[in-house]
C-alpha positions in Angstrom: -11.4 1.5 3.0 -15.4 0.9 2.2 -14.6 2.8 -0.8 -11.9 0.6 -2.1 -14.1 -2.1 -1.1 -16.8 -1.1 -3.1 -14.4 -0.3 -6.5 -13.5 -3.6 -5.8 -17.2 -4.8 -6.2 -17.8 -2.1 -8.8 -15.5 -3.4 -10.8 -16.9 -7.5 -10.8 -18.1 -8.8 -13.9 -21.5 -11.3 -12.4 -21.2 -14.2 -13.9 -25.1 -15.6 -13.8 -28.3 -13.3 -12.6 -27.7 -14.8 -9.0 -24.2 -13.3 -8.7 -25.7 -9.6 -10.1 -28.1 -10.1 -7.1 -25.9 -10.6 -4.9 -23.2 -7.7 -5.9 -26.3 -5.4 -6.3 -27.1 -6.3 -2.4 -23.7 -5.9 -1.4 -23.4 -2.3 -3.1 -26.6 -1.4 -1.3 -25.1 -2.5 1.7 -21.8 -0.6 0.9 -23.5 2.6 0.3 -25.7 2.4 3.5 -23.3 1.7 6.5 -20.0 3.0 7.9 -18.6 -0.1 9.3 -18.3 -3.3 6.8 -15.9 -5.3 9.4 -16.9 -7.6 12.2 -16.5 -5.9 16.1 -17.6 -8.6 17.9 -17.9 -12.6 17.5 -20.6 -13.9 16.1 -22.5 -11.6 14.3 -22.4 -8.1 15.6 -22.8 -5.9 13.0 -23.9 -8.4 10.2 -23.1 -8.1 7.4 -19.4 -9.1 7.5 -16.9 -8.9 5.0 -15.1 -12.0 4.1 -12.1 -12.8 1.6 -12.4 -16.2 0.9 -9.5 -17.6 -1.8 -10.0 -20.7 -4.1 -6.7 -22.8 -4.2 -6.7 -24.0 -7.8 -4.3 -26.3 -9.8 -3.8 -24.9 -13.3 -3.1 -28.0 -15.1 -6.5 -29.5 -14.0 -8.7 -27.0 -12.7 -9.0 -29.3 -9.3 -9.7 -27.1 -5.8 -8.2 -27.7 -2.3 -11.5 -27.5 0.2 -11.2 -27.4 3.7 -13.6 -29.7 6.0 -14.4 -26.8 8.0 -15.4 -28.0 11.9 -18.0 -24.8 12.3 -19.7 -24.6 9.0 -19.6 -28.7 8.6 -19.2 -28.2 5.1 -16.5 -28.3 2.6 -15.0 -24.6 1.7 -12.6 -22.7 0.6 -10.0 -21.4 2.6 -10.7 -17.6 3.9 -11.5 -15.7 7.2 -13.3 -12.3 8.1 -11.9 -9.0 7.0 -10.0 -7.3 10.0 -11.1 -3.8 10.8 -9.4 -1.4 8.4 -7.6 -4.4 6.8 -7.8 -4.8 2.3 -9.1 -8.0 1.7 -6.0 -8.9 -0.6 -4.3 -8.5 3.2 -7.0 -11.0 4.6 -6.3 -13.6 2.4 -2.2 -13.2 2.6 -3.2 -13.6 6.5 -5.8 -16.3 6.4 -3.8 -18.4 3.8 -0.7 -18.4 6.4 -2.8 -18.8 9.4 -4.9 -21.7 7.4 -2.9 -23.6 5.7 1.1 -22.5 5.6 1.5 -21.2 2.6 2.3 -17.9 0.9 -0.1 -16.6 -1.4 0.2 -16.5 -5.3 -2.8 -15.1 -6.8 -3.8 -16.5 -10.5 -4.0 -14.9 -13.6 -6.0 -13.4 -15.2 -7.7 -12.1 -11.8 -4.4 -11.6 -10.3 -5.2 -9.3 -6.7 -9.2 -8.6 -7.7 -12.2 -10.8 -6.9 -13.4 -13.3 -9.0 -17.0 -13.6 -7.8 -18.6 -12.4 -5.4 -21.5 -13.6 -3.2 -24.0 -12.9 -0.2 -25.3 -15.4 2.1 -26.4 -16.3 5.7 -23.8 -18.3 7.5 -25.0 -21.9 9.4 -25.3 -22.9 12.7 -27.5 -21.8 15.9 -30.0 -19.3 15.2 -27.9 -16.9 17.7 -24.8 -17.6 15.7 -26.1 -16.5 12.0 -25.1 -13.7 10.4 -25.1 -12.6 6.8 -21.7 -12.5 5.2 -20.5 -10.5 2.2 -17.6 -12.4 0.0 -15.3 -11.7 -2.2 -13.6 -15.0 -3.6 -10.0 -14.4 -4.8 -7.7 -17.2 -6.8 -4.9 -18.4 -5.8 -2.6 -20.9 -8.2 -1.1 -23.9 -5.6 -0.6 -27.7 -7.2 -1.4 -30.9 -5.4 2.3 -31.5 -4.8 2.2 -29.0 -2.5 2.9 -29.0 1.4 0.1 -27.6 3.9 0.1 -27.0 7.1 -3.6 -27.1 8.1 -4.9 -25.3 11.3 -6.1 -28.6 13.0 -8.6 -26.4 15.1 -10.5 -25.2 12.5 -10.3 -28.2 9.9 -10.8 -31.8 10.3 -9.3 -32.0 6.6 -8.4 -31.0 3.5 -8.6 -32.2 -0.1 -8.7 -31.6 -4.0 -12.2 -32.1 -4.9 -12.1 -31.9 -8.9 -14.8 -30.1 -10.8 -16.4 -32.7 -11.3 -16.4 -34.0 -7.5 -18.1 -30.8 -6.0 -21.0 -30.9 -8.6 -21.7 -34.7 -7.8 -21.2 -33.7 -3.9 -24.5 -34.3 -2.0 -26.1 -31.2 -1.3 -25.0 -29.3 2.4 -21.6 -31.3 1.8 -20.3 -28.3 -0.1 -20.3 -24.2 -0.1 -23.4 -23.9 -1.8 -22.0 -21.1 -4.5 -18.5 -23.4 -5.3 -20.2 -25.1 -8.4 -21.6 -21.6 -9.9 -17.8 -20.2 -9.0 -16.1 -23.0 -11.3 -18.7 -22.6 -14.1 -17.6 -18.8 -14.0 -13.8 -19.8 -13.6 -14.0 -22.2 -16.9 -16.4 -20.0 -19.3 -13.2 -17.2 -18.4 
């Protein structure tokens, strides 16, 4: 599987320098260790690999964020790879789990990563850990139904491009705004 994983990263196109230093870091990481999945809650071994997906409506470009209760932040949907699990799999699980919905990745990505990046989670100092993730599109439309998984999110919302760049910083995933510039040069 860490080989699929890392044709998967092989094969991203970076967007800006900060997204080739992040898939250069996560191929060195790739090529050094054995085990890319999470054993033991929170952070044993760190890195971990994550799938997170970007629910996007096609006629506007507008994003469905989750208020996520841990991170305190805004986010896409997404959860930690399983052991021995493709990350295409992690988002068809998460996505269910989440939300209560089925997953229909969006052209032109379609079942690859879109972008890719490689940061240190928040909360208590015992509690951080790096994570490694691959962000995946998904098309949905704000006329859809969710289910939300009321123990993990206070809310969710479309936040429209413009809406998560005028978002006060640490109200948002940090890498969201660099992720739509990528989605909209195509």
């Amino acid at each position: 599987m860490r080989d699929e994983i890392r044709a998967l990263v092989e094969a991203l196109t970076p967007g800006d320098e900060q997204e080739a230093r992040h898939r250069a870091a996560a191929l060195v990481w790739l090529a050094g260790t054995e085990d890319i999945f999470r054993r033991a809650k929170p952070r044993t071994p760190s890195p971990h690999l994550v799938a997170y997906f970007l629910l996007r409506d096609p006629s506007d470009g507008a994003v469905l964020l989750v208020d996520h209760r841990n991170a305190g932040r805004w986010l896409p949907s997404g959860g930690h790879v399983e052991p021995g699990e493709h990350p295409v799999h992690t988002v068809r699980r998460e996505l269910r789990e989440e939300l209560g919905v089925p997953a229909v990745f969006a052209p032109p990505f379609g079942e690859r990563p879109a972008f890719l990046t490689v940061t240190e989670t928040v909360g208590p100092p015992a509690q951080r850990h790096t994570d490694v993730s691959l962000w995946y599109v998904l098309d949905a439309h704000r006329e859809q139904r969710f289910t939300p998984d009321p123990v993990e999110f206070r809310g969710v919302r479309w936040w429209t491009p413009a809406e998560v760049g005028d978002a006060p910083a640490g109200t948002v995933e940090p890498h969201l705004g660099r992720m739509l510039a990528k989605l909209t040069r195509g």
